[in-house]
KETORVEX-171747 format. One line per 4 residues: number of its first residue (from 1); for each residue x, y, z of C-alpha. Coordinates in nm, 3 decimals. Example, Ala and Ser with C-alpha at 12.3 -4.5 7.8 and 13.67 -1.06 7.14 Angstrom:
BEGIN
1 = 1.230/-0.450/0.780 | 1.367/-0.106/0.714
//
This chain:
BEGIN
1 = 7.906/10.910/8.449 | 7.974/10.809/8.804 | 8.364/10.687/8.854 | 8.403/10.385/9.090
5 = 8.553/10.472/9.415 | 8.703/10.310/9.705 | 8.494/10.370/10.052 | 8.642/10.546/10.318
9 = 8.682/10.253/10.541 | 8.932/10.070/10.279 | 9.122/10.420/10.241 | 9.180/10.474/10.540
13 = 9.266/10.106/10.641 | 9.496/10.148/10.322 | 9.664/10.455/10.447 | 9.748/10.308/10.832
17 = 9.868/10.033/10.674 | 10.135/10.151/10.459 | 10.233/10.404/10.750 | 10.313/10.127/10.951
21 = 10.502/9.951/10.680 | 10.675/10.256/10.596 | 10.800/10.264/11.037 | 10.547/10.529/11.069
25 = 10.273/10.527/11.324 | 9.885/10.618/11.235 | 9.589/10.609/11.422 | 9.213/10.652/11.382
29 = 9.065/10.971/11.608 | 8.725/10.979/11.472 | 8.556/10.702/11.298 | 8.358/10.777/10.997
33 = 8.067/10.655/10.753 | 8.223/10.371/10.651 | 8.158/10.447/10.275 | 8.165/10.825/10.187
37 = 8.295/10.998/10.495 | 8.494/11.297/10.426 | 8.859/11.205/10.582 | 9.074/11.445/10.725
41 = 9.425/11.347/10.764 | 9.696/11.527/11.053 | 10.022/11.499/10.925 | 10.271/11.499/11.200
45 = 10.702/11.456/11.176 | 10.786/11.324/11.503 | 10.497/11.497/11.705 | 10.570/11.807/11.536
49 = 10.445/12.076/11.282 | 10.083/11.930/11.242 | 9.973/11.975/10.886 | 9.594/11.890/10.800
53 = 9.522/11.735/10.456 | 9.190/11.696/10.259 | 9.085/11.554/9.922 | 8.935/11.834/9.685
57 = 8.803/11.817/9.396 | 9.020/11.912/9.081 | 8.824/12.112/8.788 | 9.040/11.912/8.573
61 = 9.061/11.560/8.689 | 9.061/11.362/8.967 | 9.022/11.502/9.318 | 9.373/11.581/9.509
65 = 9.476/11.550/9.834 | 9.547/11.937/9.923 | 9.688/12.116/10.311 | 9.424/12.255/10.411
69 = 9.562/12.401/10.771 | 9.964/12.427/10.858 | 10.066/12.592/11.165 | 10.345/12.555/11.441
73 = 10.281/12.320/11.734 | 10.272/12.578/11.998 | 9.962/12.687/11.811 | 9.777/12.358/11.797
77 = 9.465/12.485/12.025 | 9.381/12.637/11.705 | 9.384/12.338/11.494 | 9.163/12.132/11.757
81 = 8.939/12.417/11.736 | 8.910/12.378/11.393 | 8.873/12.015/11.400 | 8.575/12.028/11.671
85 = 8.382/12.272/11.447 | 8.384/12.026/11.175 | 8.314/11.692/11.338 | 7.966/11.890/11.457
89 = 7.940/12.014/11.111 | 8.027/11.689/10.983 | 7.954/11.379/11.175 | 8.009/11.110/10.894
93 = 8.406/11.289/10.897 | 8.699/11.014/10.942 | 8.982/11.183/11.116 | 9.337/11.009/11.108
97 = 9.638/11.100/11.236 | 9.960/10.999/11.078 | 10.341/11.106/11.203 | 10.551/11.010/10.921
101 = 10.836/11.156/10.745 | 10.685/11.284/10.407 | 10.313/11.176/10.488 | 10.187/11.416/10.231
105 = 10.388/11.253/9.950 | 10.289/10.892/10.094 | 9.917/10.984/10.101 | 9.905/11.109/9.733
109 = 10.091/10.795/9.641 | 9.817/10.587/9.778 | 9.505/10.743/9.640
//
């Protein structure tokens, strides 16, 4: 049986919102399909130390919000490499960025 799940669009309106709340700033880089877009999310700490998350799915329960990339930001050709292969891969792909102490805690609180 199919779970009920939130689109993309309210996720990700979800997520900016409680970043700003929270005296964070987020943004919106690449608009997705508004209702099953993969999202990518850039986790930044004051400009710094991008981190890249994605949901996966979990063999034994609900899909998890996991770092896909980490790297230093004198590297970060690398990561918009990365991220230009898979918006032409992936065109429905949301891709967020949010600078945030702790955004990886704050996004798995959310979803």
């Amino acid at each position: 049986m199919i779970e009920p799940r939130l689109s993309a669009e309210m996720i990700v309106q979800s997520l900016l919102r409680k970043v700003n709340q929270e005296g964070g700033f987020g943004t919106v880089i690449q608009k997705g399909d508004r209702i099953s877009g993969a999202i990518l999310i850039i986790c930044l700490e004051k400009g710094k130390d991008p981190r890249l998350l994605e949901k996966m799915p979990s063999l034994d329960g609900p899909s998890i919000w996991q770092v896909i990339w980490s790297q230093p930001t004198d590297k970060q050709g690398n990561l918009q490499e990365y991220l230009d292969r898979r918006s032409k891969f992936d065109p429905d792909l949301w891709l967020i960025e949010l600078d945030i102490p702790d955004a990886e805690q704050l996004v798995a609180e959310m979803t």
